[in-house]
C-alpha positions in Angstrom: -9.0 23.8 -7.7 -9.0 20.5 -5.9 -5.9 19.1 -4.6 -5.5 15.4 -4.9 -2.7 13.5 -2.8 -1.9 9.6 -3.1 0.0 8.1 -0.7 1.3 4.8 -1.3 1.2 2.7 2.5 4.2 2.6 4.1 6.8 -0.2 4.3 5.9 -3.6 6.0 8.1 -6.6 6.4 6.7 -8.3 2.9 7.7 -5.5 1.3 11.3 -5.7 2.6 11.3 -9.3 2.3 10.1 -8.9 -1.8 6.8 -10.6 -1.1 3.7 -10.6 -2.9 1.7 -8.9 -0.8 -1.7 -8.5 -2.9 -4.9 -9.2 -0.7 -3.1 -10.3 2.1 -3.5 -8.2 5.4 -0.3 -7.5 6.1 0.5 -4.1 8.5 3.3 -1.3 8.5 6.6 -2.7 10.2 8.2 -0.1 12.1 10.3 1.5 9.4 6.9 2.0 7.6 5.4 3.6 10.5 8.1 6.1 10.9 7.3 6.7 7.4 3.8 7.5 7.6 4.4 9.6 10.4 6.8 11.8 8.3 4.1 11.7 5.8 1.5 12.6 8.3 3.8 15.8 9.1 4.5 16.9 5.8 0.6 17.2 5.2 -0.5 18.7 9.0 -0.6 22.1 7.2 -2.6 20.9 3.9 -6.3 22.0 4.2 -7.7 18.0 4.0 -11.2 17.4 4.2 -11.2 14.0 3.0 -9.2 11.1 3.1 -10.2 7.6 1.5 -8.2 4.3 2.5 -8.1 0.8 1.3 -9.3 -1.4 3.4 -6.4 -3.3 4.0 -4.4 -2.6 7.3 -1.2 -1.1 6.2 -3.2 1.4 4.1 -5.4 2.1 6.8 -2.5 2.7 9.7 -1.3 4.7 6.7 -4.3 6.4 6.2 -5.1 7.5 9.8 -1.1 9.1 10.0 -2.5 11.5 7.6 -6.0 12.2 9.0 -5.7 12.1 12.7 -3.8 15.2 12.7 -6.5 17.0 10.7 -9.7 15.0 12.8 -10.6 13.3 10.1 -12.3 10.4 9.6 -10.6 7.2 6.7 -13.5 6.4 5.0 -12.8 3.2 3.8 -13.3 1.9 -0.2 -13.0 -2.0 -1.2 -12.1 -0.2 -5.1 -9.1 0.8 -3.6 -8.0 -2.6 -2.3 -4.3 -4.2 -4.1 -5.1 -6.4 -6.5 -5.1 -10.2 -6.3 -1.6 -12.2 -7.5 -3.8 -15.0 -6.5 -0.9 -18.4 -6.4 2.3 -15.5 -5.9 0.7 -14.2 -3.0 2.7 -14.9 0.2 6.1 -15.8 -2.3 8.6 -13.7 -2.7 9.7 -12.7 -5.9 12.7 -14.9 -6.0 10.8 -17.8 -5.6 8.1 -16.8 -8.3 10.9 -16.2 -10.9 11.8 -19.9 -10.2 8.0 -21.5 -10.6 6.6 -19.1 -13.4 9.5 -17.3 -14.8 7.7 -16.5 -17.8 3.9 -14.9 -16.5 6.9 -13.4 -13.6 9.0 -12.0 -16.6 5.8 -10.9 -18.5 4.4 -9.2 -15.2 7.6 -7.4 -14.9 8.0 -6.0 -18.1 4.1 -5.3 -19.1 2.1 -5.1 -15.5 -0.8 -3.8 -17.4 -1.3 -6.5 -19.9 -1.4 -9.3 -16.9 
């Protein structure tokens, strides 16, 4: 049986900061690369023989902590990509619950349905 792993990217300073990061290209800070890493070395041992990456920087840098120990290629996949909060992205959340409380609030409680 396969074995699937999904590895969210690691942290970058939007992330910290409560920004919408989206579709923006925004890569690991250095707390998220220390985090990768540790991911990278929890999975050196794991028999990979595949592993698939968003585009976007931080997953890639992300993506390469995991396969670069196994000589692996990221093969790269745009149906992976974050998807768009189009006007939010670049805000930070604090901000957004100020000019669209309610599409915020809705978002919040129902990501699914927006």
């Amino acid at each position: 049986m396969a074995k699937i792993y999904l590895i969210r990217h690691g942290q970058t300073g939007w992330n910290k900061g409560e920004v919408f990061r989206g579709r923006k290209d925004i890569p690991l800070d250095e707390t998220g690369f220390a985090q990768v890493k540790a991911a990278g070395l929890k999975l050196k041992n794991e028999p990979l023989t595949q592993v698939w990456s968003s585009p976007l920087i931080r997953a890639v840098q992300t993506a390469h902590a995991v396969a670069d120990p196994h000589k692996l290629e990221v093969r790269l996949n745009e149906e992976l990509i974050d998807f768009n909060f189009g006007k939010w992205e670049g805000k930070t959340l604090k901000s957004v619950g100020k000019s669209d409380p309610e599409n915020l609030s809705a978002w919040l409680n129902e990501p699914t349905r927006r």
